[in-house]
PDB file of N, CA, C and O in Angstrom:
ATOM      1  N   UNK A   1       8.558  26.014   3.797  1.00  0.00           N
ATOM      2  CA  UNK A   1       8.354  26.330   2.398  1.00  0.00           C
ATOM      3  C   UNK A   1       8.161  25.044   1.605  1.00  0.00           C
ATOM      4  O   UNK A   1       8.934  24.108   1.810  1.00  0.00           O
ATOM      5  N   UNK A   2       7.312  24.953   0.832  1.00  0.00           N
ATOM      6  CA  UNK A   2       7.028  24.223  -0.351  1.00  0.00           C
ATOM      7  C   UNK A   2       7.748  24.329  -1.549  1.00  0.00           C
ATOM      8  O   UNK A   2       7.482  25.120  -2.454  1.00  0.00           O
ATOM      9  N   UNK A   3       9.059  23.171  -1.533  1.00  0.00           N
ATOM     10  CA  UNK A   3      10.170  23.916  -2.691  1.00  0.00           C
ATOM     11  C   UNK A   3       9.729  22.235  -3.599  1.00  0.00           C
ATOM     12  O   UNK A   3       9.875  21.069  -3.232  1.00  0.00           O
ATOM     13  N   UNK A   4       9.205  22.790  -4.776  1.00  0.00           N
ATOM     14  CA  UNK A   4       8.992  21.856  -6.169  1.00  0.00           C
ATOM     15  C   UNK A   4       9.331  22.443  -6.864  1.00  0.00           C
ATOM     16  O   UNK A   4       9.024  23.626  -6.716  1.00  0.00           O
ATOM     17  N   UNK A   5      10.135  22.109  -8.027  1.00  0.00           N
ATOM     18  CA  UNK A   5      10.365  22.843  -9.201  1.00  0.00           C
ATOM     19  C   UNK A   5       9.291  23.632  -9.711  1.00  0.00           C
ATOM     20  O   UNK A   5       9.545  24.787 -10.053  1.00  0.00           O
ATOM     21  N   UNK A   6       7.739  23.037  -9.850  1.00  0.00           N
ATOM     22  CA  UNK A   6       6.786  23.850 -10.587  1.00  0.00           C
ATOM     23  C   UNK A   6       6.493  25.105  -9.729  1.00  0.00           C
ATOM     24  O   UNK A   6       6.116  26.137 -10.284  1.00  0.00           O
ATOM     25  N   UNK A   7       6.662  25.036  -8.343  1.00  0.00           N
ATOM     26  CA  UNK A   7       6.855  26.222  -7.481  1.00  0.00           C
ATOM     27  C   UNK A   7       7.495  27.337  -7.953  1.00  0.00           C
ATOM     28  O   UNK A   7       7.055  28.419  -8.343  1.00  0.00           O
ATOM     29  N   UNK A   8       9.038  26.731  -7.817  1.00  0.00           N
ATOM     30  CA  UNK A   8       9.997  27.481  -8.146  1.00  0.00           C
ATOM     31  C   UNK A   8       9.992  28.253  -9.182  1.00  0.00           C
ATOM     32  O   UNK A   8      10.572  29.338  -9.213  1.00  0.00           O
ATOM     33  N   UNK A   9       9.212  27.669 -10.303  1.00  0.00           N
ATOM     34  CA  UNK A   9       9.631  28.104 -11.954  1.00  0.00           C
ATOM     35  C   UNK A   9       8.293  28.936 -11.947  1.00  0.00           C
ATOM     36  O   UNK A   9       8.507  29.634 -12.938  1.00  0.00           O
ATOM     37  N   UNK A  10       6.931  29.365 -11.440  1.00  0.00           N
ATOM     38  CA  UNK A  10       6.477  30.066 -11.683  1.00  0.00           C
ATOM     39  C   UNK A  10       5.983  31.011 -10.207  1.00  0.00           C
ATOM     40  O   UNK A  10       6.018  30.566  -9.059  1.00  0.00           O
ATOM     41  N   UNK A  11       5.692  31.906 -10.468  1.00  0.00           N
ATOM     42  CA  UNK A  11       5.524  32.928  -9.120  1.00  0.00           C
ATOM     43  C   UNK A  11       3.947  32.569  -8.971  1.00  0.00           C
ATOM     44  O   UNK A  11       3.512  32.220  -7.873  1.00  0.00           O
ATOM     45  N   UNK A  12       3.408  32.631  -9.700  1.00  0.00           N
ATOM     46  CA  UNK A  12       1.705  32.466  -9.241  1.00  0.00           C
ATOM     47  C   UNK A  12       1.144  31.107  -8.358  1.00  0.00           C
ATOM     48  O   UNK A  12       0.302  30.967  -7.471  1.00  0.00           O
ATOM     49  N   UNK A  13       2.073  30.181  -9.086  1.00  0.00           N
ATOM     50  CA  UNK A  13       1.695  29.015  -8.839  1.00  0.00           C
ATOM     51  C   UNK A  13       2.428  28.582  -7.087  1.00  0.00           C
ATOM     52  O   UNK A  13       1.964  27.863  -6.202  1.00  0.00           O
ATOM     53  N   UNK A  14       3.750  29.408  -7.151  1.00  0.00           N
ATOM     54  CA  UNK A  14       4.169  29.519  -5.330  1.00  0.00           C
ATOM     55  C   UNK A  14       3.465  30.087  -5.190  1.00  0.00           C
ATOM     56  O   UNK A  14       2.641  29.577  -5.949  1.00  0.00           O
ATOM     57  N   UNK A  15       2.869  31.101  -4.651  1.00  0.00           N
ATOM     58  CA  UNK A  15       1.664  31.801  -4.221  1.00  0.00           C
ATOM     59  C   UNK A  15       0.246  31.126  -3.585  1.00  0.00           C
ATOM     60  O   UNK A  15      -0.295  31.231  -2.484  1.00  0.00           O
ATOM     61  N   UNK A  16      -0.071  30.418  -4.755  1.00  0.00           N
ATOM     62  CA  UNK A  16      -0.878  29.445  -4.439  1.00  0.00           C
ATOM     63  C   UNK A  16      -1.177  28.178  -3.687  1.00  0.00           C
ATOM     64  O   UNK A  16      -2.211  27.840  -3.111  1.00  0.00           O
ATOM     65  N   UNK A  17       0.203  27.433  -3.857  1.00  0.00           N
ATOM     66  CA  UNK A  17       0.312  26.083  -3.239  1.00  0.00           C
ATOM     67  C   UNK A  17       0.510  26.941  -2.102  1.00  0.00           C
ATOM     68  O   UNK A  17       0.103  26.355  -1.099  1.00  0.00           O
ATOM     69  N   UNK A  18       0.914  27.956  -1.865  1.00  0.00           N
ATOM     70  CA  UNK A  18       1.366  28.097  -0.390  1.00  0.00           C
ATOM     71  C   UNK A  18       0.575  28.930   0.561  1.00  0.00           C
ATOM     72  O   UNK A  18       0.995  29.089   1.707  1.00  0.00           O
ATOM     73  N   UNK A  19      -0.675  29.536   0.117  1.00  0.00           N
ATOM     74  CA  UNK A  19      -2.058  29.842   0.604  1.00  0.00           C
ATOM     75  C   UNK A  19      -2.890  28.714   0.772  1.00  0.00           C
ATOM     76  O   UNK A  19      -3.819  28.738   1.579  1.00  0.00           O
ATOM     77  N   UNK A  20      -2.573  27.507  -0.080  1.00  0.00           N
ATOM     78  CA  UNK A  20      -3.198  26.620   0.386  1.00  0.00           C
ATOM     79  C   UNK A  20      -2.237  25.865   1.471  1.00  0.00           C
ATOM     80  O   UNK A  20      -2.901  25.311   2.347  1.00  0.00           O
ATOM     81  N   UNK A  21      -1.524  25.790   1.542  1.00  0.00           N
ATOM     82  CA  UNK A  21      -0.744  24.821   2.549  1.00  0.00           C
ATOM     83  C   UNK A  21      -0.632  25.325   3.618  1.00  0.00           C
ATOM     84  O   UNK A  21      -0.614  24.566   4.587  1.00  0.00           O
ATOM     85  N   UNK A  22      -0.516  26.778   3.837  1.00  0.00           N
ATOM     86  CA  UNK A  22      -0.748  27.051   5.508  1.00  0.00           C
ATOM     87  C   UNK A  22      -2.431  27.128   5.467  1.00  0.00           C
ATOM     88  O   UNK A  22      -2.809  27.428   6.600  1.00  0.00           O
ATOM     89  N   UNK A  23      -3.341  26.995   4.734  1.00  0.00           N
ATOM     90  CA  UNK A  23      -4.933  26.339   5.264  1.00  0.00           C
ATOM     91  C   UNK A  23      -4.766  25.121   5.482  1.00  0.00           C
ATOM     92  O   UNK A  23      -5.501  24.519   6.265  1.00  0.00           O
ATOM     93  N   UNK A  24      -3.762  24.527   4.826  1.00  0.00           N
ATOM     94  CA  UNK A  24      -4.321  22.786   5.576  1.00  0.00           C
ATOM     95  C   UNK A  24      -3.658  22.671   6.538  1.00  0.00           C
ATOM     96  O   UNK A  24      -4.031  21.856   7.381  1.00  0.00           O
ATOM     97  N   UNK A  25      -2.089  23.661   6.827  1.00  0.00           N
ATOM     98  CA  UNK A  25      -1.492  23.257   8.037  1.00  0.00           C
ATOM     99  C   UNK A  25      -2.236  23.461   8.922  1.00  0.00           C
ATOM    100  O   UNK A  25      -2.547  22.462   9.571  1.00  0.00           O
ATOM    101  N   UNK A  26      -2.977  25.089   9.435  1.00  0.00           N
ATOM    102  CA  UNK A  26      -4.246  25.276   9.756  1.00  0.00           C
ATOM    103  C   UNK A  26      -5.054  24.173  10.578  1.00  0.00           C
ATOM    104  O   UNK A  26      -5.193  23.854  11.759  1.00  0.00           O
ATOM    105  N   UNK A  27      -5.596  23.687   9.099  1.00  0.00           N
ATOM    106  CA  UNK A  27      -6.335  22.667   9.349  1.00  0.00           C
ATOM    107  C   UNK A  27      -6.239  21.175  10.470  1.00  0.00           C
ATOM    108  O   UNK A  27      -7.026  20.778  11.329  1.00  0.00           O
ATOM    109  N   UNK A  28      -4.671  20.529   9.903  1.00  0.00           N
ATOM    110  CA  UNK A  28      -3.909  19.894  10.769  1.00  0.00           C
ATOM    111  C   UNK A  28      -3.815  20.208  11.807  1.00  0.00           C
ATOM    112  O   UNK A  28      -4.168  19.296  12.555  1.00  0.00           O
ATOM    113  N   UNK A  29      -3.383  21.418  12.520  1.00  0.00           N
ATOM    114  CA  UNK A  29      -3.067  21.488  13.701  1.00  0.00           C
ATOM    115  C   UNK A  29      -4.550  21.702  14.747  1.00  0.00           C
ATOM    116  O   UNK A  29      -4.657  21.320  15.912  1.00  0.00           O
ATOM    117  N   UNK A  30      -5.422  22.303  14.057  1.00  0.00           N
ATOM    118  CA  UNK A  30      -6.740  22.080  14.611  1.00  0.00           C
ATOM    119  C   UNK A  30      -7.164  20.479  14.988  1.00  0.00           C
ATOM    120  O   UNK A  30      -7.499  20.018  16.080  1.00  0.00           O
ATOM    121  N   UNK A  31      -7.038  19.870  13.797  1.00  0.00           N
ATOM    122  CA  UNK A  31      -7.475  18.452  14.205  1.00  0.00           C
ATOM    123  C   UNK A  31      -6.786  18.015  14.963  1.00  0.00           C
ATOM    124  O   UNK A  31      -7.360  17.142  15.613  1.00  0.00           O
ATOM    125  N   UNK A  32      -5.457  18.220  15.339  1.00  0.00           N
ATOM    126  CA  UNK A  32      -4.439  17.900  16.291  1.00  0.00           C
ATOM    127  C   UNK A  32      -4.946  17.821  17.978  1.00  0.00           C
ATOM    128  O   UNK A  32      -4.929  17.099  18.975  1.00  0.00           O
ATOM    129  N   UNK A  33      -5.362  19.040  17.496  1.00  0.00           N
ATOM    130  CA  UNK A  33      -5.613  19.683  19.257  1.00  0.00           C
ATOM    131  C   UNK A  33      -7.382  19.211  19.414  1.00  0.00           C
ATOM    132  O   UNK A  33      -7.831  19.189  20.560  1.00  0.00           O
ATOM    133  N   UNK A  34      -8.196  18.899  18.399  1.00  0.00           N
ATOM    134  CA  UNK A  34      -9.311  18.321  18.597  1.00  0.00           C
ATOM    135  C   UNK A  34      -8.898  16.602  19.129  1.00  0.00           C
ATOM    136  O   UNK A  34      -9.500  15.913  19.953  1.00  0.00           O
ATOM    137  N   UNK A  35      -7.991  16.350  18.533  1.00  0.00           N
ATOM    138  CA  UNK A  35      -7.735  14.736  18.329  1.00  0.00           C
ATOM    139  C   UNK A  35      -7.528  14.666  20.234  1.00  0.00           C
ATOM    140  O   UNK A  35      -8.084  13.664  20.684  1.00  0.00           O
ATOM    141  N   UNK A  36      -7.095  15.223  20.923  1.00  0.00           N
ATOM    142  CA  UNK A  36      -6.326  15.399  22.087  1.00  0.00           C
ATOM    143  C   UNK A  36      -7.447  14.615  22.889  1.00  0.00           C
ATOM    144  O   UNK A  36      -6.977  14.008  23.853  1.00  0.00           O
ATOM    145  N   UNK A  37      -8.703  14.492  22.736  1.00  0.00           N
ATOM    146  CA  UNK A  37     -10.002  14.424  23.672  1.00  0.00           C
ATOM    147  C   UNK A  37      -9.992  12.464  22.742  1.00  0.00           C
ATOM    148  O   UNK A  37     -10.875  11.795  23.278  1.00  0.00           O
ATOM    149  N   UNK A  38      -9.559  11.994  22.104  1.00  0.00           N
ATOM    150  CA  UNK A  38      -9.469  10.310  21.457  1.00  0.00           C
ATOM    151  C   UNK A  38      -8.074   9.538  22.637  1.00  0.00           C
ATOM    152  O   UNK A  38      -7.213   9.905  23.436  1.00  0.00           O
ATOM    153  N   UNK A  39      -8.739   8.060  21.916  1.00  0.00           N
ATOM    154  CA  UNK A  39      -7.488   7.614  22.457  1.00  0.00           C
ATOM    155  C   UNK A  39      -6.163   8.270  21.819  1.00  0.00           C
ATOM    156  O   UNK A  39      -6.060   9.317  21.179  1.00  0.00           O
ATOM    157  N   UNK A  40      -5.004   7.161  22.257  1.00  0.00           N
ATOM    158  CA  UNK A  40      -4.091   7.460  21.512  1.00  0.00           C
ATOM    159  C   UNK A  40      -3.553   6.766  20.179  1.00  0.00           C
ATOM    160  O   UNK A  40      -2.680   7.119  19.386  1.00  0.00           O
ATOM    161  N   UNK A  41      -4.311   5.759  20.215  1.00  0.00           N
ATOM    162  CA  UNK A  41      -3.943   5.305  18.586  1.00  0.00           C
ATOM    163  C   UNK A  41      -5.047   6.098  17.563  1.00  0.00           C
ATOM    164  O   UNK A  41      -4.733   6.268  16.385  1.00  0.00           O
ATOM    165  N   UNK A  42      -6.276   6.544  18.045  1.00  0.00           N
ATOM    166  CA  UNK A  42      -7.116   7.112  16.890  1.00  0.00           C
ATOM    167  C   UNK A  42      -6.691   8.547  16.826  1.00  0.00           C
ATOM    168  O   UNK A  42      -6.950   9.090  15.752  1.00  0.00           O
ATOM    169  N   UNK A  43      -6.035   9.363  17.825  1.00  0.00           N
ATOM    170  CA  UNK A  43      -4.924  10.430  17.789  1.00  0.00           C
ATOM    171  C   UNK A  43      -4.152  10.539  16.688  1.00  0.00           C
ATOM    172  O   UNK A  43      -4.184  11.302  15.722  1.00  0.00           O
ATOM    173  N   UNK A  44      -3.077   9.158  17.172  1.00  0.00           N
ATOM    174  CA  UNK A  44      -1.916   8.881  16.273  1.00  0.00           C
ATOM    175  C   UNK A  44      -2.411   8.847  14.684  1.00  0.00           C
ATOM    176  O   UNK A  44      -1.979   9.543  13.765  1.00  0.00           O
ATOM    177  N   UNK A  45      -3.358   7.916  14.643  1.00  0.00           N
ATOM    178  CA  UNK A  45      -4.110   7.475  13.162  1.00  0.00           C
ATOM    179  C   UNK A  45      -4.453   9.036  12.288  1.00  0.00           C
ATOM    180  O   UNK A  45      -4.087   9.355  11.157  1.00  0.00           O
ATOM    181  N   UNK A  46      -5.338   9.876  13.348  1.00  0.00           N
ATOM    182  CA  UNK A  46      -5.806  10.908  12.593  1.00  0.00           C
ATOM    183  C   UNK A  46      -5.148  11.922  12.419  1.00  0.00           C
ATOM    184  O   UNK A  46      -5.404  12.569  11.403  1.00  0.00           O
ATOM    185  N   UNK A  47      -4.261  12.330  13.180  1.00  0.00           N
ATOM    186  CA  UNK A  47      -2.897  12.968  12.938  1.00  0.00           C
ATOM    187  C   UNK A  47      -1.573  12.927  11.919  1.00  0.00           C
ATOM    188  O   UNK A  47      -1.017  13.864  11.346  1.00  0.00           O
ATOM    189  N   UNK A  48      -1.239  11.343  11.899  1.00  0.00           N
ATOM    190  CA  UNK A  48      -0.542  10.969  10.902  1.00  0.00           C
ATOM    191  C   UNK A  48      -1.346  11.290   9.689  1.00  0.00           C
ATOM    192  O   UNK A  48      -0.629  11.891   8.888  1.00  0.00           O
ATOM    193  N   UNK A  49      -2.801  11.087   9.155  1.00  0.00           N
ATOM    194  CA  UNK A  49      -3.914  10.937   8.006  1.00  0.00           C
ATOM    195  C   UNK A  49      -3.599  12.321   7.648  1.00  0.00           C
ATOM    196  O   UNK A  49      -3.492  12.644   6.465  1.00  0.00           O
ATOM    197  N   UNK A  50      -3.456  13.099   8.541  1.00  0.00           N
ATOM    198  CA  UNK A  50      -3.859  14.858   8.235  1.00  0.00           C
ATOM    199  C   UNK A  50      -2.462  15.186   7.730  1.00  0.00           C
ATOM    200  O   UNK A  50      -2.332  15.669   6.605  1.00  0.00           O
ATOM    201  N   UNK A  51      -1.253  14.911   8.626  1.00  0.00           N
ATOM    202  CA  UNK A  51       0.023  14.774   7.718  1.00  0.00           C
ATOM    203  C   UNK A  51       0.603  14.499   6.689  1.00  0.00           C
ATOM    204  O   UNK A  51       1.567  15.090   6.202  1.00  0.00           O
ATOM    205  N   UNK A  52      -0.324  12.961   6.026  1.00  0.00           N
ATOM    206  CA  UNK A  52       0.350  12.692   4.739  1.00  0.00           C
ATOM    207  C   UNK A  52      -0.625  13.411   3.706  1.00  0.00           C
ATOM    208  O   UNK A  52      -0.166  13.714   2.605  1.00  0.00           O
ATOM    209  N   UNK A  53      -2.150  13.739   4.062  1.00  0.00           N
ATOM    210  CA  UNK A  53      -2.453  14.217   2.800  1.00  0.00           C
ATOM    211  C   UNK A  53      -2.241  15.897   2.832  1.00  0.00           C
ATOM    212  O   UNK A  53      -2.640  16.614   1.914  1.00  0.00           O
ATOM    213  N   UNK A  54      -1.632  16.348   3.891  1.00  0.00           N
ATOM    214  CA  UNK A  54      -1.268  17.831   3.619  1.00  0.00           C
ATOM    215  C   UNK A  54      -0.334  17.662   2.384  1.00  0.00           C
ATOM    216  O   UNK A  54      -0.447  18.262   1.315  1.00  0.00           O
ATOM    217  N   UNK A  55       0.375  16.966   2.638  1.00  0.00           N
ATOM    218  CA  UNK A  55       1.784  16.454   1.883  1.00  0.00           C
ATOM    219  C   UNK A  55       1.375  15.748   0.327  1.00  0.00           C
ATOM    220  O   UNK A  55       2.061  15.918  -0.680  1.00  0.00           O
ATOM    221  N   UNK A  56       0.249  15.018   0.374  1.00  0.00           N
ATOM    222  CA  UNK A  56      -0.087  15.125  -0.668  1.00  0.00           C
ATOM    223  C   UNK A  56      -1.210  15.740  -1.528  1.00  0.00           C
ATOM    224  O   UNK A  56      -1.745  15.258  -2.527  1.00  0.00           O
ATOM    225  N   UNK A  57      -1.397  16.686  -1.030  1.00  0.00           N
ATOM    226  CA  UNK A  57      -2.468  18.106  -1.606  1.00  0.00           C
ATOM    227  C   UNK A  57      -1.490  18.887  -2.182  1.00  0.00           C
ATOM    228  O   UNK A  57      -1.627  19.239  -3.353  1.00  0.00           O
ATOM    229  N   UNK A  58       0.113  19.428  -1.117  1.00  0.00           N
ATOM    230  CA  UNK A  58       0.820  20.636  -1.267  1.00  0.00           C
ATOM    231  C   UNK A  58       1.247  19.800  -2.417  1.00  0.00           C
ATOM    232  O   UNK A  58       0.607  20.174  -3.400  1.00  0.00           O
ATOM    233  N   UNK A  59       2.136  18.733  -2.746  1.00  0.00           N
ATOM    234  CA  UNK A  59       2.884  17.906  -3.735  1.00  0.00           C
ATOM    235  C   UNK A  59       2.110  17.642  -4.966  1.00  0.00           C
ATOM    236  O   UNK A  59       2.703  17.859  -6.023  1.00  0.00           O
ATOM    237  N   UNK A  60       0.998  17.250  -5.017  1.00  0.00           N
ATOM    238  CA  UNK A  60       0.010  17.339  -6.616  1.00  0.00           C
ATOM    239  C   UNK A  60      -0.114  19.292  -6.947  1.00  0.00           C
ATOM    240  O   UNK A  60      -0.711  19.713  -7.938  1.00  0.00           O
TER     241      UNK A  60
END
């Protein structure tokens, strides 16, 4: 769960961040399992990349 106050304090707006955040988790874990066929630092690199901006898509 995506717990921010602006979450919390309105129902539409949880709703939202959180239709979008299981699409980017989605998203992440696809690139995850695409990344599998790279080395392992451009793995690591593009994996970690997909992690912090899930985190900062769900958080703005």
């Amino acid at each position: 769960m995506i717990l921010n106050p602006w979450t919390l304090a309105n129902e539409q707006v949880w709703q939202k961040t959180h239709r979008l955040g299981g699409k980017l988790f989605v998203l992440v874990g696809v690139l995850g399992i695409i990344s599998v066929f790279f080395n392992p630092m451009l793995r690591f690199g593009l994996f970690m990349g997909g992690v912090v901006a899930l985190l900062v898509v769900t958080t703005v």
